[in-house]
N, C-alpha and C positions, 0 to 999 in steps of 0.2 A: 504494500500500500504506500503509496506516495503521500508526501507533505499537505500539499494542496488539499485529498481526502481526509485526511487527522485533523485540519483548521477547522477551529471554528473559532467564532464572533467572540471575544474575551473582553470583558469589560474594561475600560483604561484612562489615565487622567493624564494630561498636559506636563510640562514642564513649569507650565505658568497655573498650573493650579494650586487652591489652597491643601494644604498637607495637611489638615485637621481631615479636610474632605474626603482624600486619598485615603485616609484611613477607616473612616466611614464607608469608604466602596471595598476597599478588602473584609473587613470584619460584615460587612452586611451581606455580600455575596459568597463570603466563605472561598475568600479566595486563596491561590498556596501562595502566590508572590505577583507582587503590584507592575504591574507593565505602566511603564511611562513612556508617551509619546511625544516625540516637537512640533513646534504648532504645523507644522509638515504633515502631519499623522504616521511618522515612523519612528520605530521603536529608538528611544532613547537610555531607556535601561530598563533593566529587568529586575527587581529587588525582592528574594524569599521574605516572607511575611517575620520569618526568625528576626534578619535580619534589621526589620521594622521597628519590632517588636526591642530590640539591642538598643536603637538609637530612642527611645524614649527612655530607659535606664539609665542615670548616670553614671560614668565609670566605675566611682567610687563604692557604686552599689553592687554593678557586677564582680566587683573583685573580692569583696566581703560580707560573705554570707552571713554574717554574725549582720553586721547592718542589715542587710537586704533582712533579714527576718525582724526587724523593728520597722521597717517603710511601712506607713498604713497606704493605704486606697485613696486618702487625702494626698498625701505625699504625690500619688500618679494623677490625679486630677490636677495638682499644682505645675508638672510635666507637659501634661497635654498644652496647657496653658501658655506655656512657652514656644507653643504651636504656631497659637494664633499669630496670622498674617503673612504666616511664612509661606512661602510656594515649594511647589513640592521637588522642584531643581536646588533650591534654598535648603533643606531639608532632608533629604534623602543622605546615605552617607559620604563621608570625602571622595575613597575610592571609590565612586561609582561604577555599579556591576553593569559593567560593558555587553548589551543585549545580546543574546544568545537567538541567530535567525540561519534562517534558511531560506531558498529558491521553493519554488513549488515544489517542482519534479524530485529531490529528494527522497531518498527510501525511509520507511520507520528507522531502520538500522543506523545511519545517517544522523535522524533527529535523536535516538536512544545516545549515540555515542556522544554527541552534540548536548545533550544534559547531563552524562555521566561524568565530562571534563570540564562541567562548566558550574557542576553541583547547583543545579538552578533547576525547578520543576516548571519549567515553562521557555517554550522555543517561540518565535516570532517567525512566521511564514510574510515574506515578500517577494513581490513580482515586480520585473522591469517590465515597462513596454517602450520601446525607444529608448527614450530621456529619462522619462517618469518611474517613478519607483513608489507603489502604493502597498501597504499592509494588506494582506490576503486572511490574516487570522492568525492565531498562534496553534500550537500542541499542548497540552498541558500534559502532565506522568502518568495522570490518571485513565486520560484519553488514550496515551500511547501503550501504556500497561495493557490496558483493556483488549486491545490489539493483537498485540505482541503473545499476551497468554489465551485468547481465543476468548 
């Protein structure tokens, strides 16, 4: 099965979107990792929801568990908060996880190997036509799994 077949429509938010919002559309759709695209609509990174989930933590927290077991629920609502107004370019982490895509015609094998070295559940399908280069849909692991094991 080729690429093109595995795509489908994936929910996704801009570069210049608000990153309170961005997180509202992965927690609301249950998604594994946030597709961000440029105002172009092509993939601009690809970020596991782990990942997300890391950059609302502060350091200091993830390093010491002894802390992180005294954060209340107030402490992450004071987090989010430091959200506000940010866009989700703004937001996302320094290294940004450089999107993981493909051509249509790609095999599953392809797109499997293609998130196995990229440890990211989610590929981005794109097609040229001439000049143009528009987003055709992504793969997600779940899709591709699904496939793969019948």
């Amino acid at each position: 099965m080729l690429a093109r077949d595995l795509a489908e429509h994936y929910p996704s938010v801009t570069t210049d979107d608000d990153a309170v919002q961005a997180l509202h559309l992965l927690a609301e759709h249950g998604l594994p990792a946030l597709l961000v695209v440029d105002p172009d609509g092509l993939p601009w990174a690809v970020v596991p929801g782990s990942q997300l989930v890391r950059q609302l933590v502060p350091d200091y927290v993830q390093e010491d568990p002894l802390i992180a077991a005294v954060v209340t629920d107030r402490n992450v609502g004071e987090m989010k908060e430091e959200l506000a107004g940010r866009s989700a370019a703004e937001w996302l982490p320094r290294r940004r996880c450089t999107p993981p895509f493909v051509g249509p015609d790609a095999s599953a094998t392809t797109v499997a190997a293609l998130m196995a070295r990229t440890h990211t559940p989610l590929v981005a399908v794109i097609e040229r036509d001439g000049d143009r280069v528009h987003l055709v849909g992504a793969v997600t692991a779940a899709r591709l799994l699904g496939q793969l094991i019948g």
